[in-house]
N, C-alpha and C positions, 0 to 999 in steps of 0.2 A: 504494500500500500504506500508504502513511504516510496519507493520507486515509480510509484503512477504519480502521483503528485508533484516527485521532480521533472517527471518527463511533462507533463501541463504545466508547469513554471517557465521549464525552458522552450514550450512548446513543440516539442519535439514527437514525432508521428512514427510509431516503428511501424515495423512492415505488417504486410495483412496477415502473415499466417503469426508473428508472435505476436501481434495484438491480438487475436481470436484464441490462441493456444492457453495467453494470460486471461483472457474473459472467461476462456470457459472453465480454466482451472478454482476459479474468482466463485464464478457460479457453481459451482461442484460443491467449493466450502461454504458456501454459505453466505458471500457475501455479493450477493447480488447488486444493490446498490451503485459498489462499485466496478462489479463486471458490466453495468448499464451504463457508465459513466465512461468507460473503459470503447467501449462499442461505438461511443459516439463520434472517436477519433477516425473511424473510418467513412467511407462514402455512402450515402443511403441505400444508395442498390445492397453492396455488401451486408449492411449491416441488417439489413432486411434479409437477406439470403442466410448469412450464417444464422441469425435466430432461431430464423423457421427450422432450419437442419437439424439446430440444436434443440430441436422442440420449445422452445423457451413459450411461457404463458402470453396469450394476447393481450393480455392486459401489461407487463413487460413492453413487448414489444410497438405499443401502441403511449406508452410513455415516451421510451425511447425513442421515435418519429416523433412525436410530437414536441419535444425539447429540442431535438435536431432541429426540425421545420421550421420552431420558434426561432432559435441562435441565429440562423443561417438563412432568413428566409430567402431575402434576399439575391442568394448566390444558388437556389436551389431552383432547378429550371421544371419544363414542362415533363421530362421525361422522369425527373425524379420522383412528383406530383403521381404519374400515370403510375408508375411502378407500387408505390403506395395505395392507389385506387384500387387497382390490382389485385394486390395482396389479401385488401380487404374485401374484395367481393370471390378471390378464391377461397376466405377462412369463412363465406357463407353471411358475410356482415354485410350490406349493401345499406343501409344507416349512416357504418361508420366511412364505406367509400364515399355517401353522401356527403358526408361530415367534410372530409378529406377536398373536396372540389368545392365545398363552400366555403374553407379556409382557405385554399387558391386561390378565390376569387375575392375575397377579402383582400389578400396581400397582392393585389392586381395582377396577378397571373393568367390568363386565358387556358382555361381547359383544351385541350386534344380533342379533336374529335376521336380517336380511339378509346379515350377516358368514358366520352358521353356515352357511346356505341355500346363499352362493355356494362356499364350502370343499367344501361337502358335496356340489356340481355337479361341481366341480373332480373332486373325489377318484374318481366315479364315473367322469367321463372319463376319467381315468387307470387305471380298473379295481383303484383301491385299496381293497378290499371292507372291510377292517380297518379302515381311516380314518374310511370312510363310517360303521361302526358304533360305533368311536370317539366322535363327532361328535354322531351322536344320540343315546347317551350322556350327552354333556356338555350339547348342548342339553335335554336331561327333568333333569338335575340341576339348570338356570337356570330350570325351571319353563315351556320354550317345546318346542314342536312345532316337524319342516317344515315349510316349504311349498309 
């Protein structure tokens, strides 16, 4: 621990596999916290990827995105956004991908039309007929179609 906190002093970024080897050793003992804190040094796709491998809790990893997205919003583009919408409509949440594209749009982001497409899959599967027209809605007000 004392070794994470110098390496965020001096800001120093180790590689992805001993950052993920110390996360997940982090998370093993027990201290999750800072294996979440740890995780964040890496890129969102990553850090997205190794969670989920790791099985780590969605509530975890739905932290972790969301501290990321906050810090960073700024530098965090379209495809990082998608990859997050994503994830969340893979682990069955389409709430929280909502969640996800209306905090894009907050921080002036412009959703993907891949982003709207898969929500708008989502939402049909679930037989959420309001969402879906929601959706395309919102997509003709971004000046985009389905597809």
């Amino acid at each position: 621990l004392a070794m994470l906190s110098k390496m965020e002093a001096k800001r120093f970024v180790p590689q992805k596999m001993l950052l993920f080897g110390l996360a997940k050793y982090l998370w093993r003992s027990g201290k999750k916290e800072q294996a979440m804190r740890l995780v964040q040094h890496a890129t969102l796709k990553n850090c997205v990827l190794f969670m989920r491998k790791e099985g780590w809790p969605r509530e975890a990893i739905d932290t972790v995105i969301r501290e990321k997205s906050e810090r960073e919003s700024s530098s965090l583009g379209t495809k990082s956004y998608d990859r997050v919408i994503t994830w969340a409509i893979d682990s069955g949440d389409t709430e929280q991908a909502d969640r996800w594209m209306n905090q894009m749009q907050i921080l002036g982001k412009r959703p993907s039309q891949k982003a709207f497409n898969a929500l708008m899959c989502a939402q049909m599967r679930c037989g959420d007929v309001g969402g879906v027209f929601n959706m395309y809605e919102r997509m003709k007000d971004e000046g985009m179609a389905p597809d």
